[in-house]
C-alpha positions as CSV (number, residue, x, y, z in Angstrom):
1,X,277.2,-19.6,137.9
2,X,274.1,-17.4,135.7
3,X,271.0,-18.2,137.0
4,X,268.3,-19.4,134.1
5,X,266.7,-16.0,133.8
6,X,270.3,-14.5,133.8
7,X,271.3,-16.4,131.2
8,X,268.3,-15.7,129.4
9,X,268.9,-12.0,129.7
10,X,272.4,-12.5,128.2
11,X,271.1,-14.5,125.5
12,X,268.4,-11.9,124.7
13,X,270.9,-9.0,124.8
14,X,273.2,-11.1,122.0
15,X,271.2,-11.8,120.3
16,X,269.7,-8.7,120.2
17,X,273.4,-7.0,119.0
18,X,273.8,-10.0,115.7
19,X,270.1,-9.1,114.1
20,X,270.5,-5.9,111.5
21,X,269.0,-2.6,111.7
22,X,265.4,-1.9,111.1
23,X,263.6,-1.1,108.1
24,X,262.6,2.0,109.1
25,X,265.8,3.6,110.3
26,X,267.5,2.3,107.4
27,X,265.1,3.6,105.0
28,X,264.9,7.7,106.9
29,X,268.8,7.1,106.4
30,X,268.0,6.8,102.6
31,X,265.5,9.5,102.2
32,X,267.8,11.6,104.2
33,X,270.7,10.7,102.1
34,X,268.5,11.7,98.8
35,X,267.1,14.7,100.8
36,X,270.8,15.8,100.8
37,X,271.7,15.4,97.2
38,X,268.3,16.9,95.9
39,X,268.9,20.4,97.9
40,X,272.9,20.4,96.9
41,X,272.0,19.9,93.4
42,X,269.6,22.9,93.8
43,X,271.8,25.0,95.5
44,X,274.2,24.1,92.5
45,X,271.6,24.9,90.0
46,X,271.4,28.4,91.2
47,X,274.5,29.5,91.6
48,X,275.1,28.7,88.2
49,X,272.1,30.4,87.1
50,X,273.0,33.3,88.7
51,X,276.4,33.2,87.4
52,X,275.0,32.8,83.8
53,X,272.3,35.8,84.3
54,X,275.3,37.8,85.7
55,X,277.3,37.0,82.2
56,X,274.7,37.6,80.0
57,X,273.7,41.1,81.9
58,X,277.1,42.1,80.7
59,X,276.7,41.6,76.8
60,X,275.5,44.5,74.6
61,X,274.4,44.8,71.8
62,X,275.9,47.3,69.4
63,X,272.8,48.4,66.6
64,X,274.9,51.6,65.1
65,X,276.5,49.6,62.0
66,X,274.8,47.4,59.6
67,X,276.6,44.5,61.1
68,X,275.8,44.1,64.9
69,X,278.3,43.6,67.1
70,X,278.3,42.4,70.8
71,X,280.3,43.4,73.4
72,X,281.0,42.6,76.8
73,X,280.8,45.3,79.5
């Protein structure tokens, strides 16, 4: 048989395993979560900026007629 402080050590340790997880760790989880999303959207945004820029670099413009006309290089 457990001595009293034994059992209290067991106790302790169970009862330490049923309480949730702090505050603080959960909320760096969340601000690393959001941290995350925030740079992928980013990243996102400029790749389709540079696609775009790349596009529209291709277009000219074709003054020789009275009607313009575009064209893609």
């Amino acid at each position: 048989m457990y001595t009293f402080v034994e059992q209290f050590k067991i106790l302790k340790i169970m009862f330490l395993q049923i309480l949730p997880a702090d505050q603080e760790t959960l909320a760096e989880s969340i601000f690393e979560n959001q941290l995350v999303f925030v740079i992928l959207g980013l990243t996102i945004g400029v790749i389709a900026i540079i696609k775009i820029a790349k596009f529209l670099s291709k277009i000219k413009i074709n003054n020789n007629s009275k009607k313009p006309s575009y064209t893609i290089q």
